[in-house]
N, CA, C and O of each residue as an XYZ file, in Angstrom:
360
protein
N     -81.219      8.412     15.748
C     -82.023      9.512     16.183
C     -81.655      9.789     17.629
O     -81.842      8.935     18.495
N     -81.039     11.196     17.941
C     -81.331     11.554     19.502
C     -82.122     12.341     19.868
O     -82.713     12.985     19.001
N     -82.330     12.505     20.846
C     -83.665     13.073     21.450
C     -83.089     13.414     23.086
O     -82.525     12.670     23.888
N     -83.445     14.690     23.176
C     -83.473     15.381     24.655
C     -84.430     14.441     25.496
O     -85.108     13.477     25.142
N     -84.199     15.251     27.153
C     -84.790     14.460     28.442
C     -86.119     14.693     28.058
O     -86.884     14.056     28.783
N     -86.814     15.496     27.021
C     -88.237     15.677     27.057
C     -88.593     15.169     25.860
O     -89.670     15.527     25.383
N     -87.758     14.242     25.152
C     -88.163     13.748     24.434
C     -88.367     14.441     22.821
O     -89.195     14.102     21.977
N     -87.529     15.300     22.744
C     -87.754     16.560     21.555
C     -86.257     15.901     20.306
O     -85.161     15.502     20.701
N     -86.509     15.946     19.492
C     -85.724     15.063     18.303
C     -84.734     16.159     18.324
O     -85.119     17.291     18.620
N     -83.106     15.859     17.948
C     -82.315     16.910     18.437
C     -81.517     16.768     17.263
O     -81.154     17.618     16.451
N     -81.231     15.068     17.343
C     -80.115     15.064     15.607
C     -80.741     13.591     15.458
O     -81.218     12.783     16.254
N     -80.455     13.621     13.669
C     -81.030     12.160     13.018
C     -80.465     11.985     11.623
O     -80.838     12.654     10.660
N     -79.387     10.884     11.575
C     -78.755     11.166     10.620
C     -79.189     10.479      9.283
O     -80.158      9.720      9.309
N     -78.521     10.709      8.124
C     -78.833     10.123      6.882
C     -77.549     10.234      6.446
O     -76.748     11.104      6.788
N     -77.287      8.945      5.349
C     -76.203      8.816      4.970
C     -76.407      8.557      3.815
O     -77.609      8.290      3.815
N     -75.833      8.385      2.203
C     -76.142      7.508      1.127
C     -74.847      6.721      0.831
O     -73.719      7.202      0.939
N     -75.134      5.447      0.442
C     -74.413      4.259      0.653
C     -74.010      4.088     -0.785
O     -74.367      4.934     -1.605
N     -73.189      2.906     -1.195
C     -72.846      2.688     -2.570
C     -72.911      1.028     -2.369
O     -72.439      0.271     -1.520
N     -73.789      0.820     -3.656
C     -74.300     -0.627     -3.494
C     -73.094     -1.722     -2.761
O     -71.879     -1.538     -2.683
N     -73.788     -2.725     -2.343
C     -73.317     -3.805     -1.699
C     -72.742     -4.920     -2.230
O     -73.008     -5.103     -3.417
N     -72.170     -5.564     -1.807
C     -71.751     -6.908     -2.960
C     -72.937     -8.094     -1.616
O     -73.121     -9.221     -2.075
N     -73.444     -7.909     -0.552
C     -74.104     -8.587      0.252
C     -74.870     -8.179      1.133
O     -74.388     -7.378      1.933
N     -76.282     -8.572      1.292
C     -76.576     -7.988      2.445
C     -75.850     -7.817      3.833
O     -75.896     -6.790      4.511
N     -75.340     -8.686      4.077
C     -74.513     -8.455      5.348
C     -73.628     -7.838      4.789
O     -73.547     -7.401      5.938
N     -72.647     -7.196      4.034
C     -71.739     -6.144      3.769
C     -72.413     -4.993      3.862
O     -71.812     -3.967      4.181
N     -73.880     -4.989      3.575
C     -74.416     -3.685      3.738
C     -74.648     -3.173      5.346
O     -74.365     -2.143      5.959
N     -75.471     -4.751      5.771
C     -75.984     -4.487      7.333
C     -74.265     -3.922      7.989
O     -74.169     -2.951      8.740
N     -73.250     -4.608      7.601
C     -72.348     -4.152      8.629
C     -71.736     -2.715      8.230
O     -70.952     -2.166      9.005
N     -71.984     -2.308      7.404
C     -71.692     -1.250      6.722
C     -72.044      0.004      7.752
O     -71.389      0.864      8.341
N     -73.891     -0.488      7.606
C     -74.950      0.080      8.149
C     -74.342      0.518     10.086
O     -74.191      1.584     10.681
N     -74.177     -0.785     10.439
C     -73.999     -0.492     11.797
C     -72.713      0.213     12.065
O     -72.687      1.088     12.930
N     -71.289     -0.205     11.165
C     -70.465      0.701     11.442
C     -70.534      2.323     11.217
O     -69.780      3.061     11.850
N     -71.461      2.818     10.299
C     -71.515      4.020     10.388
C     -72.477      4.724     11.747
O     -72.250      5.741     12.402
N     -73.350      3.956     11.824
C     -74.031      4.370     13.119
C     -72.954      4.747     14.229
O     -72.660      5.795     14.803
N     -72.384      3.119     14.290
C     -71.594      3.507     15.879
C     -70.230      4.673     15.789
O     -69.800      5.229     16.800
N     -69.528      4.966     14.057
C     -68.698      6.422     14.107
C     -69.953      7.226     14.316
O     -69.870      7.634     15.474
N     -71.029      7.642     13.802
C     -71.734      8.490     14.092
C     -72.258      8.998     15.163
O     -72.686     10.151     15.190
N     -72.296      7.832     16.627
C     -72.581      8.280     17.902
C     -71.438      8.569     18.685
O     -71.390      9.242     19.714
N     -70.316      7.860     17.956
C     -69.017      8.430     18.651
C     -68.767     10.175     18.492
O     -68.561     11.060     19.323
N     -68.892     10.167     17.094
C     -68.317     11.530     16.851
C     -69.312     12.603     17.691
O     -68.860     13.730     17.893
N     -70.463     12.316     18.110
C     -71.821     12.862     18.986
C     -71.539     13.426     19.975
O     -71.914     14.493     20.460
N     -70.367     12.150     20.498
C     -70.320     11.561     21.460
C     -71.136     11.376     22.511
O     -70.980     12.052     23.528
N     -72.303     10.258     22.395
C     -73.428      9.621     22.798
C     -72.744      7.928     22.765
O     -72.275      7.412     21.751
N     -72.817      7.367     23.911
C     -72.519      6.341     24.236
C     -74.336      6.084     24.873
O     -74.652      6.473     25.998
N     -75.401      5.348     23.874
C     -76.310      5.279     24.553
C     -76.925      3.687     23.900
O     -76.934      3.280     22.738
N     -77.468      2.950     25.337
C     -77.341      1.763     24.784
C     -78.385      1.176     23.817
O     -79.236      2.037     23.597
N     -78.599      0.205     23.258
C     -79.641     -0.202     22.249
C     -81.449     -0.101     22.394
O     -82.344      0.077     21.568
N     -81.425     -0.303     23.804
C     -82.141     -0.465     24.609
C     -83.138      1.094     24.769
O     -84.298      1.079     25.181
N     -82.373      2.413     24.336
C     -82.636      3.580     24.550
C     -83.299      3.870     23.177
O     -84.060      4.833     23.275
N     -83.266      3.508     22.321
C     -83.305      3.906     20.725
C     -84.144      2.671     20.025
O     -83.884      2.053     18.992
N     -84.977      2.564     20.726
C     -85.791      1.400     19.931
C     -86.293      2.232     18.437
O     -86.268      1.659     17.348
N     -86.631      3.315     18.572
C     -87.374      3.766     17.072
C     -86.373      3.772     15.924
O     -86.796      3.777     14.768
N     -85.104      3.771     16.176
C     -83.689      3.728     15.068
C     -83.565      2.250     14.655
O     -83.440      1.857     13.495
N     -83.624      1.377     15.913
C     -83.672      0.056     15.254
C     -85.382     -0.546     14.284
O     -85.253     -1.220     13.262
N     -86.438     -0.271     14.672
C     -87.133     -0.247     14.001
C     -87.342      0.520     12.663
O     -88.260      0.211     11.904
N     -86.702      1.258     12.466
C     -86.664      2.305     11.106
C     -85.738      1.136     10.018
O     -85.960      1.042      8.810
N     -84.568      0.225     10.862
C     -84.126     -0.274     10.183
C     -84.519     -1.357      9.614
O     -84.364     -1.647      8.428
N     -85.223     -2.210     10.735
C     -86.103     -3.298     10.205
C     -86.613     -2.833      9.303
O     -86.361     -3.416      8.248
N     -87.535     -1.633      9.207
C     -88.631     -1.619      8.077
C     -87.557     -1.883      6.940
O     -87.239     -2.993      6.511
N     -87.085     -0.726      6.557
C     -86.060     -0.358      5.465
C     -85.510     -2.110      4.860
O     -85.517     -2.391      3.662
N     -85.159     -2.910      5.738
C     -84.572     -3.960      5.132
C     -85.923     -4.942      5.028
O     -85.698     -5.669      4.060
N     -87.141     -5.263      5.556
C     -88.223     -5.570      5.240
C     -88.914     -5.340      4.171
O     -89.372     -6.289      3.535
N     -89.156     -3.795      3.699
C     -89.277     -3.641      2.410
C     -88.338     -3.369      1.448
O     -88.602     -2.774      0.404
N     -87.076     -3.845      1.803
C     -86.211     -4.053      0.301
C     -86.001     -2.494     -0.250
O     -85.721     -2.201     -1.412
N     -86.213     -1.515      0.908
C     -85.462      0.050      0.162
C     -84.321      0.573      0.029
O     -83.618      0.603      1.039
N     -83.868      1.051     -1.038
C     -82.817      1.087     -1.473
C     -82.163      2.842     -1.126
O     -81.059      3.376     -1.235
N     -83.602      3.317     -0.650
C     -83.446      4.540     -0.053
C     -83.586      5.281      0.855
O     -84.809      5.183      0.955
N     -83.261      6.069      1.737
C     -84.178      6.665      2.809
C     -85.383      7.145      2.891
O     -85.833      7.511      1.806
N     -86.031      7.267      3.741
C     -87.269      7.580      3.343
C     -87.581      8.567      4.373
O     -88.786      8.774      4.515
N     -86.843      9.181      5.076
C     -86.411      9.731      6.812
C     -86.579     11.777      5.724
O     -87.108     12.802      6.155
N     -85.741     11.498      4.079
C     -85.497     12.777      3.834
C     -86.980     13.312      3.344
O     -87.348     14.475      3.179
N     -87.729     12.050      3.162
C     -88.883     12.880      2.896
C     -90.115     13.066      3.919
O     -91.292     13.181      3.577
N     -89.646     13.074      5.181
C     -90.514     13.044      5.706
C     -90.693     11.981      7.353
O     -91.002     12.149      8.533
N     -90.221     10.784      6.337
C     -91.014     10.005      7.444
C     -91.991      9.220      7.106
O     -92.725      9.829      6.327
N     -92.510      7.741      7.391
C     -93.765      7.363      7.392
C     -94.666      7.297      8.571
O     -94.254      7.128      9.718
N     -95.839      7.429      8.258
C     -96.837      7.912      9.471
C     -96.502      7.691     10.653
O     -96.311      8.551     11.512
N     -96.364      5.945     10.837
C     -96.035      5.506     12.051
C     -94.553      5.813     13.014
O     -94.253      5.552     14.179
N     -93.792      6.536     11.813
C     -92.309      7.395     12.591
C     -92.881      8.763     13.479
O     -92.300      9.194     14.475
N     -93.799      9.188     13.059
C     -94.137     10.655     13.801
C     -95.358     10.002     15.248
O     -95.689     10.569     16.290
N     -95.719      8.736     14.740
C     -96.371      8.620     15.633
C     -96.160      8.313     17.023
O     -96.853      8.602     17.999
N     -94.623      7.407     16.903
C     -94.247      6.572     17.687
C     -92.976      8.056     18.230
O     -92.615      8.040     19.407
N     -92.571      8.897     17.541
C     -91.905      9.913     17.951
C     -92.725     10.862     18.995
O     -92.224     11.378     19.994
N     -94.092     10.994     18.569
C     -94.870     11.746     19.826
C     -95.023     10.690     21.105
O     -94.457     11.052     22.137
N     -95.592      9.669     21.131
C     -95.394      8.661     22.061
C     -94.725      8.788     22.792
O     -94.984      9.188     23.927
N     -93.193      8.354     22.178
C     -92.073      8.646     23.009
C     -92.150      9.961     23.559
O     -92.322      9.998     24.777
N     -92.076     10.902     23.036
C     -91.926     12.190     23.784
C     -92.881     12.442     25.351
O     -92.592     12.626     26.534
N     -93.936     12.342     24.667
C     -95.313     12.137     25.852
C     -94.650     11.753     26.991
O     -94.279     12.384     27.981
N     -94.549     10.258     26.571
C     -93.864      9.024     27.984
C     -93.018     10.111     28.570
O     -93.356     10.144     29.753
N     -91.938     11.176     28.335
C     -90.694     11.600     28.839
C     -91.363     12.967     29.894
O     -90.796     13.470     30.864
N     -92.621     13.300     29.368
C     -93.225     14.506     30.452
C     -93.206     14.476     31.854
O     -93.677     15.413     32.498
């Protein structure tokens, strides 16, 4: 997910994957498409900036989803923690 100086959601990507032979084949899967995806952006921004992307992922591998859940919407606590952030940036 990026987000302008005011905190306004700008791009957020989704991808669909083809099953794994391992979780870690998936996780690294996972992270290599992220980091072509901020390249091609070209956003060099560090981990530290994007806490709500790494938490989207925890959930996702916490509850064992096999899908996004970003195309429908979002769960509550994504819009919540997205206004938050924004707020903080005023």
């Amino acid at each position: 997910m990026a987000r302008d100086h005011t905190g306004n959601v700008l791009f957020h990507g989704r991808d669909a994957f083809t099953p794994s032979t391992s979780r870690l084949a998936a996780e690294l899967r996972g992270i290599i498409w992220v980091l072509q995806s901020a390249n091609d952006l070209h956003f060099h921004t560090g981990a530290h900036a994007n806490t709500i992307a790494r938490d989207i992922a925890k959930n996702v591998l916490k509850d064992g989803r096999f899908q996004s859940y970003l195309a429908l919407g979002g769960p509550a606590w994504l819009h919540q923690r997205i206004a938050a952030e924004a707020s903080r940036q005023d």
